[in-house]
N, C-alpha and C positions, 0 to 999 in steps of 0.2 A: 439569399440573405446569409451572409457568414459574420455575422456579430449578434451576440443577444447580451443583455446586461440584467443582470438582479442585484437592486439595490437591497441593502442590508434591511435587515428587520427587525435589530436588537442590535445595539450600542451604547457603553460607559465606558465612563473612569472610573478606575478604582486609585486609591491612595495613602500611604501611611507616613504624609504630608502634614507638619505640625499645622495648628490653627494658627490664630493669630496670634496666642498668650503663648506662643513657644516655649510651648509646656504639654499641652495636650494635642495627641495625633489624631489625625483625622480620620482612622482606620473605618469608623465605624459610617462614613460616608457615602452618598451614592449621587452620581450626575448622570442617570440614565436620560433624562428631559434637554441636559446640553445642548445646546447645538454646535459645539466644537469634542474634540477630543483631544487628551492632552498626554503626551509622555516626555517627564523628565528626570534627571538625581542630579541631587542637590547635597553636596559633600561638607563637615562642617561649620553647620551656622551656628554660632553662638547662641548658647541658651544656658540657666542659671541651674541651680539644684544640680539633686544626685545623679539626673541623667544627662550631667554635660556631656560626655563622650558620647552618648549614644545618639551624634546629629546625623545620620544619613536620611534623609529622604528621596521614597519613588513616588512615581505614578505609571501605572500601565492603562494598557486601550485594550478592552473585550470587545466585539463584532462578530455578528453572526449573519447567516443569509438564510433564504426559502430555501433549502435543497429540494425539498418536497417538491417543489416549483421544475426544479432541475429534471427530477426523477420526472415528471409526467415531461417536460419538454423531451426529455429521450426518447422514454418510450413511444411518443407521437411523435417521433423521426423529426423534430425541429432542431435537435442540435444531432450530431452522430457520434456514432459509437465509438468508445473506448478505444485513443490511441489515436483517433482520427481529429481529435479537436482539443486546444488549448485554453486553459481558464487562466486568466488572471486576475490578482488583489489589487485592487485601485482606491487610494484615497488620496483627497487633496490638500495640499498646504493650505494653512488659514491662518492670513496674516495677523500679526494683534501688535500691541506696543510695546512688549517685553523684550527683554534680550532672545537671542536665538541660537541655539549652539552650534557647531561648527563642526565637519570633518567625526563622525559618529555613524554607528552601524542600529540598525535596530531589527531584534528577529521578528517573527511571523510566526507564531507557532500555534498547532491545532489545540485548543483548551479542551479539556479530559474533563472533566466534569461539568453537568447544566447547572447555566446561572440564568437570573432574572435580572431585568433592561434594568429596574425602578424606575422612580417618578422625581431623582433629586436632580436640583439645577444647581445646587454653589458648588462653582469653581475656584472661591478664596475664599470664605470662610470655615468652607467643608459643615455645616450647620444642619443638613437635608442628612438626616442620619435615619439609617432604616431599623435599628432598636429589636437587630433580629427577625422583623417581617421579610415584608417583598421587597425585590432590590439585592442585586450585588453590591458588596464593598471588598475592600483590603481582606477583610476575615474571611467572609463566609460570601458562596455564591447563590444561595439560594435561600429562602425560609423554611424547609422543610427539614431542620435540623434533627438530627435521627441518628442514635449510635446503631453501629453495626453488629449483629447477630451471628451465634454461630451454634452447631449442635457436634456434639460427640457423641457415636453410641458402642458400648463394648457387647459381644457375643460370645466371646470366649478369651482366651487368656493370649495375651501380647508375649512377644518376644523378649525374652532376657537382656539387659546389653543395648537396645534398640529405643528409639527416643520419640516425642513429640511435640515440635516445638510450634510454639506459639506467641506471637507478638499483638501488642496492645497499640490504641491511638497512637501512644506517644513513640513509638516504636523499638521499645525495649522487647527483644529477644530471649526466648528460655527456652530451654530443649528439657524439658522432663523426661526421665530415666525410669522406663521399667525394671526392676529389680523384684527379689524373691520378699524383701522386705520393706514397706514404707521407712524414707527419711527425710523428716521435712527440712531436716537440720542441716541436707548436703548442699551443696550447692554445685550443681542445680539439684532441686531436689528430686527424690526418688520415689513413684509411685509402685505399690505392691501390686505383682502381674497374674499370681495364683488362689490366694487365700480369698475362700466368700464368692466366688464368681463374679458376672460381670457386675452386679450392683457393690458387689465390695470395693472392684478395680476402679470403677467410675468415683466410691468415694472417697479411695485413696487420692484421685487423681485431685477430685475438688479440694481436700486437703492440701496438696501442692500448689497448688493453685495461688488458694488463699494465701501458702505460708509466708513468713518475712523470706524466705530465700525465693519464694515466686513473685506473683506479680503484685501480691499482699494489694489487694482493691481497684488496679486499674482495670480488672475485670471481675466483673460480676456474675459466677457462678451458681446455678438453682442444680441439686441435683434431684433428677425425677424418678430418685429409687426404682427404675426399670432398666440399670445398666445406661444409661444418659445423663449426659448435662446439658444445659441449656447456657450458653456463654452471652453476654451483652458488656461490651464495650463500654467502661465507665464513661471514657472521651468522646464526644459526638463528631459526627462527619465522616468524610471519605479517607480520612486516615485511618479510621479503623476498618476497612474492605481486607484485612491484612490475610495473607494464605498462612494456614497452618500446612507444615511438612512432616510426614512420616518416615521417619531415616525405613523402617525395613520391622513393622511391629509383627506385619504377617508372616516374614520368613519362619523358617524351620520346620522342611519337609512336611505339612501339613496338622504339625502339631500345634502351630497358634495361629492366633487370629488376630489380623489390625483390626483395627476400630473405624468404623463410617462415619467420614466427616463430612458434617455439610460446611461448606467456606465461608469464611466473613462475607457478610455481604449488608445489602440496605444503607450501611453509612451513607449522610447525605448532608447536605447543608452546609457547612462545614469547608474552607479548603483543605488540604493534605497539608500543604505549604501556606501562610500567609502571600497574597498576592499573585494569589490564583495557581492552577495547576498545567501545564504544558506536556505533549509530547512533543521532543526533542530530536528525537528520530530520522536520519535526513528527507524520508520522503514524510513528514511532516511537520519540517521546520524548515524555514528560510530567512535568507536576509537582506537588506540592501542597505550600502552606504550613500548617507548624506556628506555630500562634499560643503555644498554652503548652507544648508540650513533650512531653505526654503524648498527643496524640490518637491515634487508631486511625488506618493510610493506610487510604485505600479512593479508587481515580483509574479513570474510564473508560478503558481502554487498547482497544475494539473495534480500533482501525485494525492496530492490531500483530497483536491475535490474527489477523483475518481475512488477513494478509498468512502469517501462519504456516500458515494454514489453507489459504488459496487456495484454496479452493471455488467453480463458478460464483456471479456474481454480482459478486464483489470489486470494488473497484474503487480498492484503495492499493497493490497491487505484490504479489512473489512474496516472501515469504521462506520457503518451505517446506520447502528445503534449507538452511535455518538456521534450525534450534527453539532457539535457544541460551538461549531464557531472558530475566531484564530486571536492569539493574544498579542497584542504587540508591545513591547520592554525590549531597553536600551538591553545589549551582549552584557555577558556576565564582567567583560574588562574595565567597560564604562560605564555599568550601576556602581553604585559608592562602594569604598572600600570600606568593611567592620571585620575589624579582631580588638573580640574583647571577651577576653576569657570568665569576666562578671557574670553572662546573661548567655542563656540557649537559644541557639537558634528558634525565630518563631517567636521570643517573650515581647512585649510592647507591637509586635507586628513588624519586628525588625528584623532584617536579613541579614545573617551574617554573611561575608563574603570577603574572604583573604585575598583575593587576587584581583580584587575589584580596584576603580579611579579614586586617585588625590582631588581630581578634577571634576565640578559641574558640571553637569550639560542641562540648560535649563531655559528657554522649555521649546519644546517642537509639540505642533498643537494643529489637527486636522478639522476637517468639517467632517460633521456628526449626520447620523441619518433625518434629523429633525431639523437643519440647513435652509432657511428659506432659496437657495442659489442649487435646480435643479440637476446641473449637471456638478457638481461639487458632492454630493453625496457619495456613503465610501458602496465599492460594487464592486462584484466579480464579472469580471467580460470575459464571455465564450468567445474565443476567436476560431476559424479554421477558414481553409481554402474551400467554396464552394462552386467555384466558376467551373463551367463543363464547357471543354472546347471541344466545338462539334463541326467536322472541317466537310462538314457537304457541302459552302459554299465554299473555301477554301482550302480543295482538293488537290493533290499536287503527285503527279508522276515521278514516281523514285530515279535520283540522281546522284550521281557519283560526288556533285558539286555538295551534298550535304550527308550529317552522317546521316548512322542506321538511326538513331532515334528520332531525329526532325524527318524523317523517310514514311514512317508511321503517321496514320491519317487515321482520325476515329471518328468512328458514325453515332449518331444517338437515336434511340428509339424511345417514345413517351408514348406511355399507354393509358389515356386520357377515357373515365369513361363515366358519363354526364358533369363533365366541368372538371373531374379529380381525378388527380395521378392518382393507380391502381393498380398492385402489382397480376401481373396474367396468371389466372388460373393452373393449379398442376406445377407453376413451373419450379426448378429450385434456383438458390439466391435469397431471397428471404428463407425458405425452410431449410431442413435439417441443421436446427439450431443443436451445437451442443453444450451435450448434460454435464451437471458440477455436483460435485459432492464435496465432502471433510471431513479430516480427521484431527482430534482436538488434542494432545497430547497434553493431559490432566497430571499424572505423577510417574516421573521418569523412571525414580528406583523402582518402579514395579512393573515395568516393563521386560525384566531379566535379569537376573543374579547369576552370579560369576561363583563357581562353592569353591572354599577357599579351607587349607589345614593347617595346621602348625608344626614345626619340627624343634626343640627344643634341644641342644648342645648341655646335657646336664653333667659330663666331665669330660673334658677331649683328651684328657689322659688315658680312659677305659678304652679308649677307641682307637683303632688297628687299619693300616693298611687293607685293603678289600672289604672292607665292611659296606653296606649298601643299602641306599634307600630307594624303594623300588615307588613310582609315583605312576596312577593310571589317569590318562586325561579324559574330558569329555565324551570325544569319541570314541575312547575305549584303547586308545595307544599308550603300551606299558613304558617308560621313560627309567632308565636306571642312573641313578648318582652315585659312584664309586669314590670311595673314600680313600688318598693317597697318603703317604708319610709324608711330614712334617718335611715343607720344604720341595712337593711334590706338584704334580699341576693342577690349578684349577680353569676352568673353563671359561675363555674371556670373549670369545666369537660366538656370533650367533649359527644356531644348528639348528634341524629336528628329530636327532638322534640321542643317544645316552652322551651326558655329560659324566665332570670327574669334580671333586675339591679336592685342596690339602689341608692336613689338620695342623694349624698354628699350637707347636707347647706351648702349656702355660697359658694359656689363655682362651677361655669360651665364645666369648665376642668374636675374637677374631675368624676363628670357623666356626661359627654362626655366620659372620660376613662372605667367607669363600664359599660356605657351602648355597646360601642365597644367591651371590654371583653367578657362581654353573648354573643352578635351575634357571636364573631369569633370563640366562643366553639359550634356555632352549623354548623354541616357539611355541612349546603347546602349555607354557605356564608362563607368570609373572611371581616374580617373590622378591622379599623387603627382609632386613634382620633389623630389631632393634635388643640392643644387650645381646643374650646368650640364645633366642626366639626366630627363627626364620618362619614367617607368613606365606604360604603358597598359596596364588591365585589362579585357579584355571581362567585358560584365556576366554575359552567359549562358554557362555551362560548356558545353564539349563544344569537340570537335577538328575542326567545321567553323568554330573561331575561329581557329583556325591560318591567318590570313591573311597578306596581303601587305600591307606599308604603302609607298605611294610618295609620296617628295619631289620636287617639282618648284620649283628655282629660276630664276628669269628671268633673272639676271645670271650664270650658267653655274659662279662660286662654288661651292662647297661649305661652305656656313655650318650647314648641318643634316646629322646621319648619321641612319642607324638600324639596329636591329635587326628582324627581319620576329614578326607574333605566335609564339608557339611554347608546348606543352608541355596544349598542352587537351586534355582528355580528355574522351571523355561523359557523361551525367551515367547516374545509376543509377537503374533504374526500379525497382517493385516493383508487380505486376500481383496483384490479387487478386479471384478471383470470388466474387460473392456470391451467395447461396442461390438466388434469382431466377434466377441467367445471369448476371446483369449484371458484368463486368470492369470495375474502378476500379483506375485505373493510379497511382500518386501517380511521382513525376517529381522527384526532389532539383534545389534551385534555389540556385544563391550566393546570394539574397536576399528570397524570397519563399515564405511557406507561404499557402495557402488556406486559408479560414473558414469557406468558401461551400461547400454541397451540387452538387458535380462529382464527373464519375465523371473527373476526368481532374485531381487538385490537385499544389499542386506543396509540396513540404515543403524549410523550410530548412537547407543546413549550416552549421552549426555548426563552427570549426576550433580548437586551442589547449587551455588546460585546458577539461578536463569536454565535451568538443565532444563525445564519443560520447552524454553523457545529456544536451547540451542538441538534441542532432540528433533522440534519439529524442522529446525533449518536443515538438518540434517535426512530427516524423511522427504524434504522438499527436493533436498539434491538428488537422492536417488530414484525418486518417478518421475524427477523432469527427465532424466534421460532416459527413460525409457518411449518409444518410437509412439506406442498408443496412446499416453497420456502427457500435459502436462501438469504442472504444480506452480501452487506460489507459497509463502507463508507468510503470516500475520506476525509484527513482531512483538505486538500485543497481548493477543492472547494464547499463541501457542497454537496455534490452524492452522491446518495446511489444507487448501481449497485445491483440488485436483479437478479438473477437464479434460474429458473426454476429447481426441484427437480428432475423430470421425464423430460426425455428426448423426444425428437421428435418434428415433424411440428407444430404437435398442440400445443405446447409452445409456437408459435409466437403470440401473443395477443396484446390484448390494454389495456394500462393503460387508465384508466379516473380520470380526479383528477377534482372534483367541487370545484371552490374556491369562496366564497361566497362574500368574504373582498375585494379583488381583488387579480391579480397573489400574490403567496407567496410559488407557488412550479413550475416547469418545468417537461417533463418526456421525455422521449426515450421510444418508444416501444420495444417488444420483437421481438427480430430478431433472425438468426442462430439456430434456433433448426431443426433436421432434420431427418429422420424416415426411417430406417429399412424397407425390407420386411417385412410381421405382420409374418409369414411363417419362420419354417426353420430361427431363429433369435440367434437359440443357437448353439452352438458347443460341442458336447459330445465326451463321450470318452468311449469304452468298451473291457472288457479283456476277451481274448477267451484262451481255453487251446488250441485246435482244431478248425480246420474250420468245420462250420457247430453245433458246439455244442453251449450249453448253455450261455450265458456271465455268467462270476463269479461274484458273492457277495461279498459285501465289507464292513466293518466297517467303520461308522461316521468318517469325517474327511477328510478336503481338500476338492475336487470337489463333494464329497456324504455327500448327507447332510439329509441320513437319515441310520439308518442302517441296514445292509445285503440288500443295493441298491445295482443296477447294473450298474446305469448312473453315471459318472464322471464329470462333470461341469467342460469344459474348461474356459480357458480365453483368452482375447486377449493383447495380451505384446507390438507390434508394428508393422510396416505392411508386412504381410503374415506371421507372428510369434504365437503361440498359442501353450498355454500350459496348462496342466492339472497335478493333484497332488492327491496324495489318497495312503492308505497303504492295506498292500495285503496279507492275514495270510492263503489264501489254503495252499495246498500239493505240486502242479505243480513245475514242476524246469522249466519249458519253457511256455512261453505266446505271448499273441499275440493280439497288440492294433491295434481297429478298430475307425478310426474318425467317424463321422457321425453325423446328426442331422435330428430334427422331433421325430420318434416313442419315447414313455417313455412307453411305454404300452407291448412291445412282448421283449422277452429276447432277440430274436437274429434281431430285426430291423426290421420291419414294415412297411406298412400304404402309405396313399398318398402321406405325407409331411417326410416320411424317404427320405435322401440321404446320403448316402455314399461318403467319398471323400478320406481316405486312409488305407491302411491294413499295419500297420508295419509288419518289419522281427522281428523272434522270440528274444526272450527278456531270457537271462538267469538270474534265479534267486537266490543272491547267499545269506550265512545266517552271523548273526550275531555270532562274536566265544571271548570267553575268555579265555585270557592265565593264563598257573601256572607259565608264567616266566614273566620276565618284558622285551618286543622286544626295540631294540634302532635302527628299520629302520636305513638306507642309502638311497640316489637315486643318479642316474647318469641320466643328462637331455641333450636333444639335440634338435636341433630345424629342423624340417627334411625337410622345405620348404624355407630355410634360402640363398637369398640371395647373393651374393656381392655386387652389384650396387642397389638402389632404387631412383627412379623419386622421385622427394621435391612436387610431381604433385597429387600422388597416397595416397591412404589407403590400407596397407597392411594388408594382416593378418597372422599373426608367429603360425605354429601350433606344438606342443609338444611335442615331446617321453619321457615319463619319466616309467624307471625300478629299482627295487629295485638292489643296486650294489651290492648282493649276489646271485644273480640269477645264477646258475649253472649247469647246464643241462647233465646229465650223458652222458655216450657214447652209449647207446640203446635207449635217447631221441633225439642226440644233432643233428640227420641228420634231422629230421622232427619235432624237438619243433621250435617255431618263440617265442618271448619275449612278451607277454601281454602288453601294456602300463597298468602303474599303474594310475590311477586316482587320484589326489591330488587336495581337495575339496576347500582350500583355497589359491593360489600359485598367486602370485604377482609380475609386471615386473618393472626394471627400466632401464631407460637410462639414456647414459654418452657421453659425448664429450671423446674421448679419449687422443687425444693431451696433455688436460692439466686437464682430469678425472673432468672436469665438470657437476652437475649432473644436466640432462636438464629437467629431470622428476621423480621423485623422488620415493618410493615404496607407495603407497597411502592404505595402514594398518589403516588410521584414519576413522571417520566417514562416507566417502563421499563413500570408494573402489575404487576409481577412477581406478586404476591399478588392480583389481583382474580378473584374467583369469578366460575365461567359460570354459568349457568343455560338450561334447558329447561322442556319441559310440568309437570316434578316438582318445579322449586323450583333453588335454588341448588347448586351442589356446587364442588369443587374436590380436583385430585390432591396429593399429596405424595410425593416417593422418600424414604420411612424411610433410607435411606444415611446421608442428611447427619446425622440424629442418632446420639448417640454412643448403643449399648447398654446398659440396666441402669442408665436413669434414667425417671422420670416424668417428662413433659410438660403442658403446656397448649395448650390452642387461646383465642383471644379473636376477637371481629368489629367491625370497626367501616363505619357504615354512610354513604353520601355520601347526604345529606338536607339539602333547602332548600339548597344549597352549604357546608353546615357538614359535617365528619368527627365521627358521635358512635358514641363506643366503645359495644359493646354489654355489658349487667351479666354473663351467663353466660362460665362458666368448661366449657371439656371437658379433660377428666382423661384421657388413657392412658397408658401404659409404654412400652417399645420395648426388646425383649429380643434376643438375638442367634442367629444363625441358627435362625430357628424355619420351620420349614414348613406345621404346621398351628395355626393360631392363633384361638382362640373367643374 
């Protein structure tokens, strides 16, 4: 069986589609009970009053499915693992009498927040209004409307200079300013960092807060006189989840302290955006164009599922705590065009969008999970290739006539044991699963600080040829900038030795500028001038930058000040063992990630927007290349999911992350790795002509992986499945495969740690042949285990005769020949509603093979799960077969029923 389908289990419309008095929008709407869904925009229709202009109408499609459904199909080996098998979004056109638009794209994208189905059915007068309860609409996805929460707590006194911003529902931004003084009056305003300790600073801060230059009431401040406030979002919803950012309150050398934030969070109810929330993201959005209006969607969505699912193996992020389903809305080109500078984004439930269509598209309109027409409901289909081609009866002696890959011949071994495939004790293949851990990269600037001084040009008159400013960098390398005459060199090439400036007359700025220039062309600093001020940045973070910088002028003058470095902190390691022993330290760098396989890289930070998920892309680049592990990253939340290379126990580790700044990363240890017997871990394979003789030599390739070896390298395929593959150029027309595992050492099986576990039946071998004529084959097929009735309960399995239709057996063969089944290496099934030759699965020839039959010693077969048809109709099966490179349909029809909950079925 390589098909499973999950129909949806939560499906609406949402819309902010006027009613009928086009006057009032229908935002407050919900059609989760439909049984169609509808997406269109609709670009000015005429309406009366103050909101003429504002005629754009949508409608989008929420869908959700069982993942949970998914998650146990995995785990119970029904669908496979990560990488091995393709999902895709299927829903069906449903025709109605309206117009239908034309030539339009519409995305797929994962919805970020949980909604509810509801219980409305208008789809024109928009009337089934949810009033804030249960039920999505346009506004709000859910009833659990709830402003978001947040705590500040101060411990000691914050940093002079250094800021904390925080943003409201509506999304207004403010950076409060610690300072020696409260000013409610600055803008932004100023919280006092010293005076009264932390219940002072806390009440400074609520002060700002409150003020007209703060957020003056879109947040609602409690201060709880123990150095805390308690913060709640006036605005309700997931727009207030908003992150408060600390520029650097805890810098300076351990003399302040940031404050502990707990993060917005709880908003709920509520969208972000009116008309719901999306990620955008390429592995969670998609699209497909409609050309005429009516076609079926059907879009590969794997990367979303597999993020939904986060299963080993993944490798596009977590969203496993968000199954929210996908949303579907026309591209941002063709929803209606609004520029109107009247009204905010979001006011009436309308979308502004400058770059949006002149033109309608109105309306494309699918069936809903509530559908009386069973195969028409929307669903994600797992597809993947599940056919095992097991050539014991079609064994073939290696030939020059074909390549090396069609040369290779694979065996299968099923370890059946009272009716169920079961994988054999001891072995590995299913074990030594490995271990994953994470690390969450929370607030970037504190992850390492760069200590930075000032050089200030306070009269470049006072200042003389050989004057010098001696600068010590982190590692403790003394740097000298020599000071030229007017007109003399300054330093324009990159070095890591002493630079030079020249002093411009008459002008402070200007050498401020040269003498910035030389520093920043030397490696072990960065520096900036503004006015008469040169900024030194050591390159490398950490608080042994906290140097001294010394000026030294000849003419006794004071033509240069300065400030000495200040404010570096260390950088943040994160130590991680890997399965082996081996510790790979990665090392945060102001400007340098590794590429390179070191147990010792350095990953870069990132500061400013998105600095948390570009820091974590950036720790994700330097341990994927490292040889023991890899990495993914989330681009969500700033995770970087690392896996262990090697598998087993001993992958379960600990991360340690020293953070010097304070938090600025999280981690999860390593879990889930799990370890084999050390014994007896392989599964081989060996070919006997005779019992008792030699095993046969075999040429490189496949399970030998050296040659004129005699061990075969099984594998494991799934549970109690195991196959092996290699080509075979003796003499022998009969063989004979031995499973076994342990000896490598005696031809015929060995030692303490040999076991034997199966002897096949002989094996005939047959050879490769070229015609002097050109054959145009027939076959005639039948299906010899075929049914009338089948349970909607069951998984069937259909197994195959297929004979050449010229087979012809004289009269001194015809009492005692039987018919060979012919083996046909690529034969493909479909089904059909018969009634009205509906095709309910289609021949799956494309990438995925969803539909290609396996085959064994008996002939072709393949499974089907009875589920996906609907009960209390007839069916069909048809075949078609891959020959000369042509697909030809085969003429036979199979015929059976599919009745509902039947247990015993003849």
């Amino acid at each position: 069986m390589a098909i499973k389908r999950y129909t949806a289990n939560a499906d609406t419309t949402i819309t902010n589609a006027f009613k009928a008095d086009l006057t009032t929008r229908g935002t407050g709407s919900n059609m989760g009970m439909s049984d169609t869904l509808e997406v269109f925009s609709i670009y000015g229709q005429a309406i009366s009053g103050s909101s003429a202009t504002k005629t754009t109408e949508l409608s989008r499609i929420l869908v959700n499915f069982p993942v949970a459904d998914m998650d146990t199909d995995r785990s119970n080996g029904d669908i496979p693992a990560s990488g091995s098998v393709n999902f895709y979004l299927r829903m069906f056109n449903a025709k109605h009498p309206f117009t239908v638009p034309r030539s339009f794209t519409l995305s797929a994208s994962a919805v970020t927040l949980e909604w509810e189905e509801g219980r409305g059915l208008d789809m024109e007068g928009y009337r089934d209004l949810t009033y804030d309860a249960s039920g999505s609409n346009w506004m709000n996805a859910n009833s659990n409307i709830v402003a978001a929460t947040a705590t500040i707590t101060f411990t000691g006194s914050p940093a002079a200079g250094q800021t904390l911003t925080i943003v409201d529902t509506d999304g207004t931004s403010i950076a409060y300013t610690a300072a020696t003084d409260e000013d409610t009056t600055a803008d932004p305003p100023e919280f006092e960092n010293l005076t009264g300790g932390a219940t002072a600073i806390a009440a400074s801060l609520k002060a700002c807060i409150d003020s007209a230059n703060g957020h003056n009431g879109t947040i609602s401040v409690v201060d709880n006189s123990d150095g805390s406030l308690s913060l709640t979002q006036t605005g309700a919803g997931a727009a207030g989840n908003t992150t408060m950012v600390d520029s650097g309150l805890g810098t300076g050398g351990g003399i302040n302290t940031a404050p502990t934030l707990v993060q917005w969070s709880g908003g709920d109810g509520v969208w972000k955006r009116p008309g719901g929330d999306y990620d955008v993201y390429p592995s969670s959005s998609f699209e497909q164009t409609f050309e005429n209006g009516t076609e079926d969607l059907e879009i590969n969505i794997t990367s979303l599922v597999e993020q939904w699912l986060n299963a080993s193996g993944n490798v596009f992020g977590d969203k496993s705590s968000a199954r929210y389903g996908i949303g579907l809305y026309l591209t941002s080109s063709q929803e209606a065009k609004l520029v109107d500078t009247t009204i905010t984004d979001g006011d009436y439930g309308i979308l502004k969008n400058p770059t949006g269509s002149l033109s309608s598209y109105y309306t494309k309109k699918f069936f809903a999970r509530g559908s009386e027409f069973f195969f028409k409901r929307p669903m994600i289909e797992a597809r993947w290739d599940s056919s095992k081609k097991d050539n014991r009866g079609n064994f073939y002696l290696s030939s020059s006539l074909v390549s090396a890959a069609d040369n290779l011949n694979t065996l299968y071994l099923y370890n059946y044991v009272r009716g169920q495939l079961k994988n054999i004790p001891k072995l590995g293949g299913a074990g030594h699963a490995l271990a994953t851990g994470t690390v969450t990269i929370t607030e970037a600037s504190n992850l390492g600080t760069s200590a930075y001084g000032t050089i200030t040009v306070a009269n470049e008159g006072w200042m003389e040829a050989g004057d010098t400013i001696s600068l010590i960098s982190t590692d403790q390398t003394t740097i000298v900038c020599t000071i030229n005459a007017n007109g003399g060199t300054t330093t324009s090439a990159a070095l890591s030795g002493d630079v030079e400036a020249a002093i411009v007359n008459g002008s402070t700025t200007d050498t401020a500028t040269n003498i910035a220039q030389a520093i920043n062309h030397n490696t072990f600093f960065s520096a900036t001038s503004a006015s008469n001020v040169v900024t030194v940045t050591q390159a490398v973070v950490g608080d042994a930058g906290n140097t001294t910088i010394t000026i030294t002028e000849l003419g006794g003058a004071t033509g240069l000040t300065k400030t000495d470095f200040a404010n570096g902190v260390d950088a943040t390691t994160i130590a991680i063992v890997a399965t082996d022993g081996t510790t790979i330290t990665a090392t945060a760098d102001k400007s340098t990630t590794t590429t390179t396989d070191t147990n010792s890289p350095t990953f870069k930070i990132v500061t400013g927007a998105q600095g948390e998920h570009l820091t974590a892309d950036e720790l994700h680049a330097c341990l994927e290349a490292n040889s023991r592990l890899s990495a993914t990253s989330d681009d969500e939340s700033a995770t970087v999911t690392i896996v262990q290379a090697i598998g087993g126990a001993d992958g379960n580790t600990t991360i340690t992350i020293t953070d010097p700044g304070g938090t600025g990363a999280t981690k999860e240890d390593f879990t889930g790795g799990t370890t084999g017997e050390p014994h007896r871990t392989k599964l081989n394979l060996r070919l006997y002509a005779a019992t008792g003789s030699d095993a046969k030599m075999l040429p490189i390739g496949g399970g030998v992986t050296v040659d004129n070896g005699f061990i075969i390298t099984a594998s494991y395929i799934a549970s109690g499945t195991y196959s092996a593959s290699f080509a075979y150029t003796g003499s022998e027309t009969t063989l004979y495969d031995v499973w076994s595992t342990g000896s490598t050492v005696s031809y015929k099986g060995a030692g303490p740690s040999y076991k034997e576990f199966h002897t096949g039946s002989g094996i005939s071998v047959k050879t490769f042949n070229s015609y002097d004529y050109n054959p145009n084959d027939t076959y005639v097929t039948s299906i010899t285990n075929l049914k009338s009735i089948y349970s909607n309960k069951e998984t069937a399995r259909f197994r195959l005769f297929t004979r050449k239709k010229d087979w012809d057996p004289n009269i001194y063969t015809k009492a005692t020949s039987i018919a060979e089944t012919e083996i046909i290496e690529d034969a493909y099934y479909k089904i059909f509603r018969v009634h009205d030759n509906l095709k309910v699965v289609d021949y799956g020839t494309g990438s995925s093979k969803q539909t290609r039959a396996s085959y064994d010693i008996s002939g072709s077969y393949f499974d089907f799960d009875m589920s996906m048809l609907e009960a209390d109709y007839m069916y069909g099966i048809n075949m078609v077969y891959h020959l000369n490179g042509k697909y030809v349909e085969q003429p036979e029809t199979f015929k059976f029923r599919v009745e509902k909950d039947l247990t015993n079925v003849e």
